[in-house]
Backbone as CSV, one residue per row, in Angstrom:
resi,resn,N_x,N_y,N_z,CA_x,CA_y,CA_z,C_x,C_y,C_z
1,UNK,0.848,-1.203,0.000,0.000,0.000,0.000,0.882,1.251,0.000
2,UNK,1.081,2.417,-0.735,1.072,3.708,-0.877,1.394,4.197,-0.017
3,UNK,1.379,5.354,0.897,1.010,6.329,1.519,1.648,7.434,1.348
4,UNK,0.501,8.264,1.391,1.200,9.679,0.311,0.453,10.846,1.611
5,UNK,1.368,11.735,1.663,0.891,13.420,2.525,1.679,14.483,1.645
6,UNK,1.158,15.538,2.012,1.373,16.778,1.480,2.263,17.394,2.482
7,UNK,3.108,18.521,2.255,3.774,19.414,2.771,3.132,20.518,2.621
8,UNK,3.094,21.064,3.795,2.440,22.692,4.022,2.901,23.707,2.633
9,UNK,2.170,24.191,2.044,1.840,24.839,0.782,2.241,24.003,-0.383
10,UNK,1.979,23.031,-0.391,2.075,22.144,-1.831,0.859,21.184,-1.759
11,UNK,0.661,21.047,-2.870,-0.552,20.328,-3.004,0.102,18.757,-3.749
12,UNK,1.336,18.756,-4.070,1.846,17.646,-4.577,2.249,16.284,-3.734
13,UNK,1.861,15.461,-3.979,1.754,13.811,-2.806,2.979,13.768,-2.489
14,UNK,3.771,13.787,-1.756,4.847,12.793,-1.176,4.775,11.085,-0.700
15,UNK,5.884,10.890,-1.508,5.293,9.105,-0.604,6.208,8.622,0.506
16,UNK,5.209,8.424,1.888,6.670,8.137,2.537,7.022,6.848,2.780
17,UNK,8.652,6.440,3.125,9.095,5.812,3.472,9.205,5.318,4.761
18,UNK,8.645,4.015,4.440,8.455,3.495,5.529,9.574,2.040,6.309
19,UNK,9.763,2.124,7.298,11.173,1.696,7.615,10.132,0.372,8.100
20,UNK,9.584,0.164,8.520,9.338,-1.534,8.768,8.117,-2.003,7.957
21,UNK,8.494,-1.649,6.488,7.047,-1.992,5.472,6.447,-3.300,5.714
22,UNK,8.025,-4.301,5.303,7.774,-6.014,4.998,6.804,-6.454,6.150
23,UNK,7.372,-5.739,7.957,6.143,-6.788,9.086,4.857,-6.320,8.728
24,UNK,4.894,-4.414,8.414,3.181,-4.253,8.575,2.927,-4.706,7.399
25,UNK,2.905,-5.275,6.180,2.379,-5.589,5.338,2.051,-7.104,5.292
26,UNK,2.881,-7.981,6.082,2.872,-8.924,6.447,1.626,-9.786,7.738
27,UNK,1.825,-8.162,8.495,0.635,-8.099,9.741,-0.614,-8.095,9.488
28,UNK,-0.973,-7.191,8.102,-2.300,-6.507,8.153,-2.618,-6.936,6.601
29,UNK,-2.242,-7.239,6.040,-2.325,-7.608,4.162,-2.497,-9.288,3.910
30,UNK,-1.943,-10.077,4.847,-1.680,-11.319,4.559,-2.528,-12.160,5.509
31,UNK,-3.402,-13.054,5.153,-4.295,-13.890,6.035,-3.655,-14.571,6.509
32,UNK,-2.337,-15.107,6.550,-2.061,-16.237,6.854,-1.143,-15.789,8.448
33,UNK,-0.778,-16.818,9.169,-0.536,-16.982,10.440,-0.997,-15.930,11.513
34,UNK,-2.397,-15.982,11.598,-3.057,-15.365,12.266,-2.945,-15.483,13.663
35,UNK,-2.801,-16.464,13.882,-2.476,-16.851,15.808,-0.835,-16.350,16.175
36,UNK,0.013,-16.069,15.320,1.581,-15.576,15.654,1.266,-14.157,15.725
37,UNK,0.331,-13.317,14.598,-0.188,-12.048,14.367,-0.815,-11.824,15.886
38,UNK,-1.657,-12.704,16.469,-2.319,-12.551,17.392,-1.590,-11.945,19.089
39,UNK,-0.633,-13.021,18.853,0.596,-12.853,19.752,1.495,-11.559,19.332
40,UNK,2.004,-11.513,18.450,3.004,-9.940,18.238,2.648,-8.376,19.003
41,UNK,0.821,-8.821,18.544,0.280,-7.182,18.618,-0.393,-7.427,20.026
42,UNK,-0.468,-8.856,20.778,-1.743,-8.325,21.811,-0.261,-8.646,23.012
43,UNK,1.145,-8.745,22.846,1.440,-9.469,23.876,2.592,-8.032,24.386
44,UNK,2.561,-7.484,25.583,3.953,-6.579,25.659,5.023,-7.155,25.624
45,UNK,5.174,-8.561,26.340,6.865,-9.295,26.227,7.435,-9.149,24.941
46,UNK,6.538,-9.039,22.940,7.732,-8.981,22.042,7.716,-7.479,22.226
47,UNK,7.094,-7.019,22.484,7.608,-5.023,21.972,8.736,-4.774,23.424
48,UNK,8.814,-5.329,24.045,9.628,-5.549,25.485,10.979,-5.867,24.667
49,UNK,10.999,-6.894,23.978,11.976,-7.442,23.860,12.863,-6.627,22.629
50,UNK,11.620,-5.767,21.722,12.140,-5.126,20.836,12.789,-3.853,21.193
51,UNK,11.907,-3.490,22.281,12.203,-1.922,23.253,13.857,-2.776,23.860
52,UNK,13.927,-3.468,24.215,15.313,-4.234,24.605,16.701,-3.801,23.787
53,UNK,16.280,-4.681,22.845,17.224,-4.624,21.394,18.022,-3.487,20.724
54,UNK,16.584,-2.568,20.815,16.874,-1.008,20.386,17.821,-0.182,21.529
55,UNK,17.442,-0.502,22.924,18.496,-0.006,24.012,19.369,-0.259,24.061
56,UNK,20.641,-1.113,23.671,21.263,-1.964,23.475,22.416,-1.490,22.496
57,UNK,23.768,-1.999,22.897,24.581,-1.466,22.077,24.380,-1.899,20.577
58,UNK,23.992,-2.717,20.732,24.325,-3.660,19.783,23.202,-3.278,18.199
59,UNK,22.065,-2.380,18.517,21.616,-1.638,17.698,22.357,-0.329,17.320
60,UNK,23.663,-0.134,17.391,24.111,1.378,17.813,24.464,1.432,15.910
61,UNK,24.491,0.441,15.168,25.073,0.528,14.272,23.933,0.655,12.779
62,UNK,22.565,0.593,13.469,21.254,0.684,12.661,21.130,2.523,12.179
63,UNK,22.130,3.163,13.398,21.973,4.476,13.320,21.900,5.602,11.777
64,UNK,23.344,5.582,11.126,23.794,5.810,10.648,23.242,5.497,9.083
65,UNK,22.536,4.347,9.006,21.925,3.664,8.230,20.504,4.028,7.876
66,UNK,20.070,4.586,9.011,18.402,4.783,9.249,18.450,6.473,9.064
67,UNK,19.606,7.400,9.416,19.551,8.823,9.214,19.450,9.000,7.501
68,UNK,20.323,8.037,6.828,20.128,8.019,5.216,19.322,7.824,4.226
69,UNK,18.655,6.376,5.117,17.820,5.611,4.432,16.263,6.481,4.815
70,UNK,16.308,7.019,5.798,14.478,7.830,6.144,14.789,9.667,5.883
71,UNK,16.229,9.980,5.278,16.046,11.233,5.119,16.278,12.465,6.492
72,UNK,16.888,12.120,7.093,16.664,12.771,8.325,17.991,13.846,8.173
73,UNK,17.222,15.252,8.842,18.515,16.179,8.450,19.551,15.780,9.792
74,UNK,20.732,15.547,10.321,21.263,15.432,11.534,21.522,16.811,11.904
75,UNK,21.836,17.373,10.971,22.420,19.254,11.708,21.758,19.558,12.528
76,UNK,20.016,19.215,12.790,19.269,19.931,13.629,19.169,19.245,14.797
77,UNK,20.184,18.366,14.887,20.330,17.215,16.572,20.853,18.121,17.330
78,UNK,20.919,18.297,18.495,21.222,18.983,19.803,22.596,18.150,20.134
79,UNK,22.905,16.878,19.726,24.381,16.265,20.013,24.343,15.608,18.957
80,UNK,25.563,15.277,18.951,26.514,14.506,17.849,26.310,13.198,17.686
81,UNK,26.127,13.231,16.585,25.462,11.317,15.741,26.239,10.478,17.143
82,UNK,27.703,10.512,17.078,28.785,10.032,17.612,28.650,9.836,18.952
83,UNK,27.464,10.666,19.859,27.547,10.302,21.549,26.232,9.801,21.210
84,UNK,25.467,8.909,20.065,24.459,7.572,21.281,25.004,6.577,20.903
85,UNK,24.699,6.235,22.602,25.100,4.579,22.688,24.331,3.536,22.095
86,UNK,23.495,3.893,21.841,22.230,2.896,21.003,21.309,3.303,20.465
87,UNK,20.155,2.670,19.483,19.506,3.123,18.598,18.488,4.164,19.423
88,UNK,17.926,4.016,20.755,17.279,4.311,21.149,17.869,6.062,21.631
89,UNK,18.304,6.232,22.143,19.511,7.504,22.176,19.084,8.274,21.333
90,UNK,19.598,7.696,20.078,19.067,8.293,18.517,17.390,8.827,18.250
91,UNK,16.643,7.978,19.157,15.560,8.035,18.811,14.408,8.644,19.640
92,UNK,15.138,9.057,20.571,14.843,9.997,21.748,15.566,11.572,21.672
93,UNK,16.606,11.627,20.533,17.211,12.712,20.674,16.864,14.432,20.936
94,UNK,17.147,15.091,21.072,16.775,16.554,21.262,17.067,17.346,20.089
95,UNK,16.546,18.168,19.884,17.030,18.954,18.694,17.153,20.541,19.484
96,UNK,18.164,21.139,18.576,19.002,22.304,18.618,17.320,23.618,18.519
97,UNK,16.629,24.073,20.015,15.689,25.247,19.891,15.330,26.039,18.762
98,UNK,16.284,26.356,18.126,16.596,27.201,16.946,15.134,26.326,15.878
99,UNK,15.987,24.946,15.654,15.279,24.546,14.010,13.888,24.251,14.624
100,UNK,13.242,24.470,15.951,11.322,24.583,16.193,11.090,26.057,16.434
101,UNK,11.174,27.095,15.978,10.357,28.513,16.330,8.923,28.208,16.289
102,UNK,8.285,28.843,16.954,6.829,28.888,17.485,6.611,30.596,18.292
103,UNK,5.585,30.820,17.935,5.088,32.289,18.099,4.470,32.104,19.950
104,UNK,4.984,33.108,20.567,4.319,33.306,21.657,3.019,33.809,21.952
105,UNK,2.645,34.441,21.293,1.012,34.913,20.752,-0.181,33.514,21.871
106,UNK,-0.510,33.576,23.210,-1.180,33.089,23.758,-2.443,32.293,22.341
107,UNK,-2.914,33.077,21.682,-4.516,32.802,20.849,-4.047,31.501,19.493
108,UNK,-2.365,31.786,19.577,-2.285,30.578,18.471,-1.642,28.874,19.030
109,UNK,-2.449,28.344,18.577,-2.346,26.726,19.242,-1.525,26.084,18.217
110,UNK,-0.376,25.750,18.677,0.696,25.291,18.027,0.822,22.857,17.923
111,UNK,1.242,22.791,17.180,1.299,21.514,16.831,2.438,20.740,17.764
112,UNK,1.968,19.595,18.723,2.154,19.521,19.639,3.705,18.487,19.228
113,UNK,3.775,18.415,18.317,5.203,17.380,17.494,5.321,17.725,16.375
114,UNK,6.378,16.615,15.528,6.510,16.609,14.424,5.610,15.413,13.755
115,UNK,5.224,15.430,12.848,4.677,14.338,12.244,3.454,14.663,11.300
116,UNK,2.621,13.576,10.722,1.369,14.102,9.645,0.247,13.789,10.651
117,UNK,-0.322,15.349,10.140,-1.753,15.657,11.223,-2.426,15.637,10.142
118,UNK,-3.604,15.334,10.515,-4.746,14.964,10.045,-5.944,15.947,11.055
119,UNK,-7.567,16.548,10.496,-8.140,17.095,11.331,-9.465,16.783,11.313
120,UNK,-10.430,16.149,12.087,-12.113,15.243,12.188,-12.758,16.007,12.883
121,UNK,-13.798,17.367,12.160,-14.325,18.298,12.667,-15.602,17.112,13.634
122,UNK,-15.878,16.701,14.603,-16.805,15.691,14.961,-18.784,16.412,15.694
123,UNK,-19.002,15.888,15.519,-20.662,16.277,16.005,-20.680,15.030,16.588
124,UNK,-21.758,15.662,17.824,-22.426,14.866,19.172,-22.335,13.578,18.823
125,UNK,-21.903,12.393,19.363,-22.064,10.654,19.109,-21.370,10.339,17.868
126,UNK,-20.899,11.056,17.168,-20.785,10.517,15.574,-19.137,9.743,15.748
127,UNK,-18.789,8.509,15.199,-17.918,7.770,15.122,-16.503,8.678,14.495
128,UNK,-15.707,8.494,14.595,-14.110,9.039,14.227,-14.016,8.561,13.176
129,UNK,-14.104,8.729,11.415,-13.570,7.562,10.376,-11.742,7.981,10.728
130,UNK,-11.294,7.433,11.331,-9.384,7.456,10.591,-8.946,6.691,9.938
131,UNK,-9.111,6.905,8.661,-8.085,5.621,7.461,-8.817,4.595,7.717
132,UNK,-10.105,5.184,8.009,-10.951,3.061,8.134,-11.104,2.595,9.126
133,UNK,-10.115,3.026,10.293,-10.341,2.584,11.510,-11.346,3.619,12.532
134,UNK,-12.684,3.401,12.926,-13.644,4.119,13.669,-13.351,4.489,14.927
135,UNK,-14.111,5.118,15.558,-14.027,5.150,17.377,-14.952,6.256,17.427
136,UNK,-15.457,6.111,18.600,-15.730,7.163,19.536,-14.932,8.043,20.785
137,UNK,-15.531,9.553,20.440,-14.685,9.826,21.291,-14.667,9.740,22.784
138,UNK,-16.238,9.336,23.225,-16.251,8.407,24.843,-15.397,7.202,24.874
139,UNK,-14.872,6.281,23.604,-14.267,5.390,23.885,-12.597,5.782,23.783
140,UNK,-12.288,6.738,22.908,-11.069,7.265,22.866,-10.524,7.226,24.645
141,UNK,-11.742,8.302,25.423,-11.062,8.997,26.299,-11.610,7.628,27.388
142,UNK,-11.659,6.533,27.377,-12.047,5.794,28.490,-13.358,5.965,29.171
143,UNK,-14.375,6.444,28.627,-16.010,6.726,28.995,-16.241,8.268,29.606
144,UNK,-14.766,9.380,29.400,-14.816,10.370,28.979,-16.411,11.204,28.495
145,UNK,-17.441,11.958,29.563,-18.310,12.886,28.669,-18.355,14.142,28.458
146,UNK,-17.086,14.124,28.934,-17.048,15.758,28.516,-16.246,16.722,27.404
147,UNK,-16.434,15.745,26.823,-15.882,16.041,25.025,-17.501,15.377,24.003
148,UNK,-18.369,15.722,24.407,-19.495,14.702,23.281,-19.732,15.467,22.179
149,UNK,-19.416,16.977,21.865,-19.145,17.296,20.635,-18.143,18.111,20.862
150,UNK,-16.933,17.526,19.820,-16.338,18.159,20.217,-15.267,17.872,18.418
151,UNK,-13.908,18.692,18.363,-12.713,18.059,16.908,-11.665,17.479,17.267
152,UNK,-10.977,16.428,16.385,-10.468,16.209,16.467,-8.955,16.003,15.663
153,UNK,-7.941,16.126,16.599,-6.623,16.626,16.032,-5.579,15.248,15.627
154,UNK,-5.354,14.963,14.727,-4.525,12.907,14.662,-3.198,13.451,13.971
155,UNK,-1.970,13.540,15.256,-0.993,13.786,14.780,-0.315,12.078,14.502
156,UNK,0.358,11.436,13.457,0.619,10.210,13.388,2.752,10.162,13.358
157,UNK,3.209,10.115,14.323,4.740,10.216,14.416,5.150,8.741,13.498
158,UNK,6.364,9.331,12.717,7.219,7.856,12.068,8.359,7.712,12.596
159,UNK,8.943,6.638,12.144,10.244,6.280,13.039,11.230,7.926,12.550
160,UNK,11.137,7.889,11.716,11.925,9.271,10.992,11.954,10.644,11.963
161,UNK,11.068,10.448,12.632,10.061,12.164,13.017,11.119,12.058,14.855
162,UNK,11.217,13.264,14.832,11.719,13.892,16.017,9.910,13.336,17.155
163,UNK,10.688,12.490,18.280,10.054,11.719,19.214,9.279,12.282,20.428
164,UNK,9.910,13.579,20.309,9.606,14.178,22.019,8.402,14.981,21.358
165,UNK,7.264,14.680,22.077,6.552,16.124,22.462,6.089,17.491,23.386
166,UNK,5.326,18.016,22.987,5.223,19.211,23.533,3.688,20.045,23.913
167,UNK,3.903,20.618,25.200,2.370,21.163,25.311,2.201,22.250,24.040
168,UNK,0.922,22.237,23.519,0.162,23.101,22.647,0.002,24.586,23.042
169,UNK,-0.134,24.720,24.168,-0.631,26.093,24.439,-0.428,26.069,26.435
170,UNK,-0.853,27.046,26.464,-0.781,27.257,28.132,-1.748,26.601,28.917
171,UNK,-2.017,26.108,30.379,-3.032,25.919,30.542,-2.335,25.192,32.033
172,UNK,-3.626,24.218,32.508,-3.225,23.854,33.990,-3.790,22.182,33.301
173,UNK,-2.964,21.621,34.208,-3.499,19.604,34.404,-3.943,19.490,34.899
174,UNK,-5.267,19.008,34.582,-6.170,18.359,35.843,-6.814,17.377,35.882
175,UNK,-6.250,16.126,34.994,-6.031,14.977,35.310,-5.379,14.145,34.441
176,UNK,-4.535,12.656,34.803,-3.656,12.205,33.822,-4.253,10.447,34.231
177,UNK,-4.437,10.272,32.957,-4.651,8.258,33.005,-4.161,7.795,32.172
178,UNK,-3.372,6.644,32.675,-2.729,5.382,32.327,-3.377,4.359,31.603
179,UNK,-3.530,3.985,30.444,-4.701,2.672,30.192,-3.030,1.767,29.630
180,UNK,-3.478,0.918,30.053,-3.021,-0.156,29.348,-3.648,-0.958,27.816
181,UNK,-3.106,-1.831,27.071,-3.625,-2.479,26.141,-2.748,-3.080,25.184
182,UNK,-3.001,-3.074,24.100,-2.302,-3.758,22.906,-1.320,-3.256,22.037
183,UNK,-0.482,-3.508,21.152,0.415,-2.908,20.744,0.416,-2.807,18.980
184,UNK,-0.756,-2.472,18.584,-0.841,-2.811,17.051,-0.336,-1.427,16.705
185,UNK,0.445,-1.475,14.892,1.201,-0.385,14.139,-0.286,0.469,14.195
186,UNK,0.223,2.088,14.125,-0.350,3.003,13.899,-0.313,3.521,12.579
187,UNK,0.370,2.379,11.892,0.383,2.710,10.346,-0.753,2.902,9.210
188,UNK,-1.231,3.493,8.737,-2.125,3.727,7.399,-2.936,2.206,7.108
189,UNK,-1.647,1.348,6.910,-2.157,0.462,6.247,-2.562,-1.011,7.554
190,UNK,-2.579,-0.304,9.098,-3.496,-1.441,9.936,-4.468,-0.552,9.921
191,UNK,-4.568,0.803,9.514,-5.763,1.355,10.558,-6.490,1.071,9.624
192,UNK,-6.268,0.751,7.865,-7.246,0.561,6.712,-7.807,-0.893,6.832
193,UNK,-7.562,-1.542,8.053,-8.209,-3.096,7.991,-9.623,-2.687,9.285
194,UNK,-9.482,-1.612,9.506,-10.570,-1.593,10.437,-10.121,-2.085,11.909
195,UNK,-9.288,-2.717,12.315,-9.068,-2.216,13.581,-8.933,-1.199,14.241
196,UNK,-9.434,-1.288,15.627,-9.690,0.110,16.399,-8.588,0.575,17.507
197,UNK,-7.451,0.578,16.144,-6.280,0.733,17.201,-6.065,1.784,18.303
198,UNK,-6.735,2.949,18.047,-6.249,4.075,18.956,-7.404,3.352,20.658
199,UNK,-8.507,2.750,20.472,-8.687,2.830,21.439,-8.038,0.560,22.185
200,UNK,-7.918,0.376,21.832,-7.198,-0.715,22.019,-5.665,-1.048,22.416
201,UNK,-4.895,0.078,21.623,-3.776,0.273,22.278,-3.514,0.932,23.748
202,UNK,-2.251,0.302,24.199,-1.866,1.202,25.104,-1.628,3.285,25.003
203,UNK,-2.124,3.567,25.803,-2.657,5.355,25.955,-2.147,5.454,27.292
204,UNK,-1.923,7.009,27.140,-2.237,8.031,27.919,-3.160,9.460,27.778
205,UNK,-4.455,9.494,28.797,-4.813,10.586,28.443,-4.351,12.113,29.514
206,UNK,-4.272,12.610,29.522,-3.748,14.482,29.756,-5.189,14.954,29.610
207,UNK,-5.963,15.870,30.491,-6.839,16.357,30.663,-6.321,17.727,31.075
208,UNK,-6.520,18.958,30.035,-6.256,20.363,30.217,-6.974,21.348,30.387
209,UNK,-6.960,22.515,31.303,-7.817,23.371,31.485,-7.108,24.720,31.088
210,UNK,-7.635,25.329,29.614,-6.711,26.598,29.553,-7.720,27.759,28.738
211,UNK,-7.020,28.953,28.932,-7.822,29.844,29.198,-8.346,30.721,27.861
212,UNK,-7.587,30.480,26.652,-8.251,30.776,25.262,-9.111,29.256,24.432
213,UNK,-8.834,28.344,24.683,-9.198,26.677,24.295,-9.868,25.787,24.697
214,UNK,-10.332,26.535,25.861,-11.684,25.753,26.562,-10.795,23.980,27.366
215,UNK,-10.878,23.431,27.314,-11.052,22.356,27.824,-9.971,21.265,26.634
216,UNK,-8.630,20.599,26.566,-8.058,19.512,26.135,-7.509,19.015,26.584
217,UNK,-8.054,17.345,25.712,-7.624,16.262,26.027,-6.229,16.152,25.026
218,UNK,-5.368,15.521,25.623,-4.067,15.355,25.026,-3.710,13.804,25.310
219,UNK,-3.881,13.074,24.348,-3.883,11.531,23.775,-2.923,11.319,23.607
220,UNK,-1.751,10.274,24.277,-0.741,9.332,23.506,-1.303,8.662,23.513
221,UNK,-1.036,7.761,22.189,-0.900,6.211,21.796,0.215,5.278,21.719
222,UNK,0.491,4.681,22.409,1.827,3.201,21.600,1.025,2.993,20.382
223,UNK,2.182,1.391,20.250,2.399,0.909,19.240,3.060,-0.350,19.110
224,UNK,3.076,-0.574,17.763,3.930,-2.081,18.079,5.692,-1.255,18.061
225,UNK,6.136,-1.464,18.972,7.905,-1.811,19.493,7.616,-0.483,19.900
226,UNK,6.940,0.478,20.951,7.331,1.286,21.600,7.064,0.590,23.042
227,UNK,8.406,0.946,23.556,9.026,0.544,24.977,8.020,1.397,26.008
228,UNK,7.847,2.394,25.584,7.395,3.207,26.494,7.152,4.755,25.993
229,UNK,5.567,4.939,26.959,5.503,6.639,26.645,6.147,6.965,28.124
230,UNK,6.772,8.184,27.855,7.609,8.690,29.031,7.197,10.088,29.444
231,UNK,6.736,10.449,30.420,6.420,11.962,30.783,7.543,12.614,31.116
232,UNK,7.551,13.622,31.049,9.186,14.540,31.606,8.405,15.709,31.826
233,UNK,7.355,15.920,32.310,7.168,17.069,32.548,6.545,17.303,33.823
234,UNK,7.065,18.088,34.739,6.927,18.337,36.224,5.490,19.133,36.872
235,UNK,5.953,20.215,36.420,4.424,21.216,37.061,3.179,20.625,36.090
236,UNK,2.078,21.036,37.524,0.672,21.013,36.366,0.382,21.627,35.571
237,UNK,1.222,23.022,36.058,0.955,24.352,35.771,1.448,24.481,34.164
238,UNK,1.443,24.411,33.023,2.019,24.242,32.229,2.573,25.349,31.095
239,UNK,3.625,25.579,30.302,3.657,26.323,29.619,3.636,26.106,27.965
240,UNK,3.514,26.622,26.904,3.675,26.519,25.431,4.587,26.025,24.800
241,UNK,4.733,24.967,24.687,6.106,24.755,24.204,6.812,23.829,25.196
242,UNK,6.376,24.013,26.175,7.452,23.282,27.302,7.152,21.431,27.097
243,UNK,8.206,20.892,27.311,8.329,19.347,26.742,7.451,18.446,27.925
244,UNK,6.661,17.331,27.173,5.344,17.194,27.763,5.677,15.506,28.268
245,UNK,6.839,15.154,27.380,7.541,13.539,27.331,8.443,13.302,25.774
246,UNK,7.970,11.734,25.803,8.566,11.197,24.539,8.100,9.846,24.509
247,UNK,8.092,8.730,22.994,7.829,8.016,22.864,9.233,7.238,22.656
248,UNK,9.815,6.102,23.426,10.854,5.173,22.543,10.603,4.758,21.477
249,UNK,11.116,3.884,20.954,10.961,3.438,19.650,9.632,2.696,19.323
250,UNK,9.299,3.233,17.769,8.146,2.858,17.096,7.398,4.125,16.854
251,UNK,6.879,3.914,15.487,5.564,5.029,14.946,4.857,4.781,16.106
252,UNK,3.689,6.283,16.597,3.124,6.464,17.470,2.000,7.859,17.388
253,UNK,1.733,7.513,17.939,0.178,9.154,17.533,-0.070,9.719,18.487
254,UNK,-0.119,10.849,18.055,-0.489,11.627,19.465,-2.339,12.539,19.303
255,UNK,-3.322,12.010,19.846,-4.600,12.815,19.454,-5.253,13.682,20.475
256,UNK,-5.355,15.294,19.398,-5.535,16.233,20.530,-7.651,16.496,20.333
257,UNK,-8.301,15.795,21.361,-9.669,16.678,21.612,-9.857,17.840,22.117
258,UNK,-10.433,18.399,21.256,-10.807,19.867,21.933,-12.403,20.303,21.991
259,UNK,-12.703,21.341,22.561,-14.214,21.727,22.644,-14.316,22.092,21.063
260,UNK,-15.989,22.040,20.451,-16.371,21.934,19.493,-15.856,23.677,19.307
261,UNK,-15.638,24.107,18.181,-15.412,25.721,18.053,-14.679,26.304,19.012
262,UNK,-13.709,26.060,19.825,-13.386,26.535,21.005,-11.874,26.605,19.530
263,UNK,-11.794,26.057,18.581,-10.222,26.241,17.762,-10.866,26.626,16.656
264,UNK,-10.059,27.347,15.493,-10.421,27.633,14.400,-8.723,27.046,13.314
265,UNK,-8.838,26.055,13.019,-7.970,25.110,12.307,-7.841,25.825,10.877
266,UNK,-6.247,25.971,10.860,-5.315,25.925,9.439,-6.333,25.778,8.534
267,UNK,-6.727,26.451,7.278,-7.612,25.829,5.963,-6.819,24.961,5.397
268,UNK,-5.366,25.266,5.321,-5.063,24.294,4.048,-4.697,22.612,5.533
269,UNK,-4.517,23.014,6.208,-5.139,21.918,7.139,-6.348,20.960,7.123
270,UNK,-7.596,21.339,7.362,-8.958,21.079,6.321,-9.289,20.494,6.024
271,UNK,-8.685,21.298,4.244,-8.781,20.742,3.211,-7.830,19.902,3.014
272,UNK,-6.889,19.780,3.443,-5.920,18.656,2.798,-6.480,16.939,3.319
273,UNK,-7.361,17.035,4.745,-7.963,15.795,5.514,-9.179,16.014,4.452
274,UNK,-10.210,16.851,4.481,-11.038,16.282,3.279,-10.447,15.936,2.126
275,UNK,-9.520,15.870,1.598,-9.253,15.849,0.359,-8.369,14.094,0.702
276,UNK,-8.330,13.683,2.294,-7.666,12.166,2.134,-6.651,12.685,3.116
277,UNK,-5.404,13.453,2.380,-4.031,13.925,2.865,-3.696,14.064,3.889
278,UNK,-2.376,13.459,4.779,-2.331,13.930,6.020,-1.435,15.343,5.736
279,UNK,-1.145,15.993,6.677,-0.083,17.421,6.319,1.015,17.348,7.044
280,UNK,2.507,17.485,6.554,3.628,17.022,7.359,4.024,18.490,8.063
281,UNK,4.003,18.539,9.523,4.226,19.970,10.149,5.018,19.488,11.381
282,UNK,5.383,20.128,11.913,7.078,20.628,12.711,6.234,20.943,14.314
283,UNK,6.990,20.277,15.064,6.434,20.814,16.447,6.740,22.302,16.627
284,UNK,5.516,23.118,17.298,5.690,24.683,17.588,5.254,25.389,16.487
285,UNK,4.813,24.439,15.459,4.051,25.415,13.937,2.661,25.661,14.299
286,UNK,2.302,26.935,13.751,0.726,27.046,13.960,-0.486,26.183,13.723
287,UNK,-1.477,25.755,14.048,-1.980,24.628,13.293,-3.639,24.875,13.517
288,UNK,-3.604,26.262,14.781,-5.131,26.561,14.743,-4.728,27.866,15.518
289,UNK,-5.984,28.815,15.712,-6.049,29.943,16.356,-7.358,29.537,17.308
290,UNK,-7.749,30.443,18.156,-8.735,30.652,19.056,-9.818,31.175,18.219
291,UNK,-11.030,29.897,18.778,-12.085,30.160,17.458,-13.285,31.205,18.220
């Protein structure tokens, strides 16, 4: 399968590259060994063992290989290819303040990572379509009712994409849950078989109270071979920009609910999700204003 997004002011497809095509195509395309499939995605011991592997010196040499092969600029790393000890290092790295500018302007709600966002303007009860795979957003948030109409924001991270994220805007925490669950790819081509990965996987939800945006929920998702979502961020009290965690290794999504009209979303944002397209944007880029 394909998968094609746009870059902010082009309307021309990009196709991206995808670094573990052969398993997900193997996972989600192929009927056959369904009970091993069964085990990969519902069990944490292999993504354990993969989160292992990747920590490990002994991945240190995938590095160098994977900056070429997925396109990745290194100049904008905060340290030198040369100090990680393992793939994971690499894949947690920091980048140099400079290459994320983001406007201080309180009213503009900035994109909480790097990766292709996607945007699901939603009305009262109505199901989530993402790439085929449905949900609700009471089931998103764990029986959550205080989002029942409300939009929704599907940032989708690749192994390629800078890992750490970041709060959106200002605001206070006022509450954080742990779910446990399964570990299926967040890739295009499982969510097009109709599994309901975002609410089946392992999550975290972030419950925000801020003062131009009304009320957000801030969604991690795993995945298959992420070790772990990691918080790094201390006060409740929160600021714009300030670093919120990170995902170890593996594609991973991050989905932001917000009050219905409480945002007024990017057009060529939009239109590029009606039109199919996800849009490839930079943590700290604008991605909505105060609606």
């Amino acid at each position: 399968m394909r998968i094609e997004y746009r870059k902010r002011g082009s309307e021309v497809p990009v196709e991206e590259v995808v670094m573990t095509g052969g398993l997900i195509n193997w996972s989600y395309q192929d009927d056959s060994d369904s009970m091993m499939k069964k085990l990969v995605f519902s069990s944490s011991f292999i993504s354990k063992c993969v989160g292992f592997y990747f920590s490990s010196l002994f991945s240190r040499g995938m590095i160098e290989k994977s900056i070429k092969n997925l396109g990745i600029d290194s100049e904008e790393f905060e340290a030198d290819v040369s100090t990680f000890r393992n793939f994971n290092d690499f894949f947690i790295r920091r980048l140099k303040p400079a290459c994320r500018p983001f406007s201080s302007d309180p009213t503009i709600f900035a994109s909480p990572g790097d990766g292709r966002l996607t945007i699901y303007p939603a009305t009262k009860g109505q199901s989530i379509p993402v790439k085929g795979c449905k949900f609700s957003i009471k089931e998103l948030l764990a029986g959550s009712t205080n989002f029942e109409e409300s939009d929704i924001c599907v940032l989708r991270l690749c192994p390629a994409d800078y890992h750490r994220f970041h709060f959106p805007c200002d605001g206070e925490i006022t509450k954080t849950v742990d779910l446990g669950g399964m570990y299926h790819s967040v890739n295009p081509v499982a969510l097009d078989t109709g599994i309901n990965v975002f609410c089946l996987n392992k999550r975290t939800l972030t419950f925000i109270d801020t003062e131009n945006f009304g009320q957000v929920a801030f969604v991690e998702v795993g995945a298959f071979a992420v070790g772990s979502i990691i918080q790094t961020y201390e006060s409740k009290t929160i600021k714009k920009m300030d670093e919120k965690g990170y995902f170890k290794f593996g594609g991973s999504t991050i989905i932001l609910v917000t009050e219905k009209g409480k945002l007024k979303y990017d057009e060529e944002l939009i239109e590029n999700s009606k039109n199919g397209y996800e849009t490839l944007v930079k943590v700290g880029e604008q991605i909505a204003v105060k609606g």
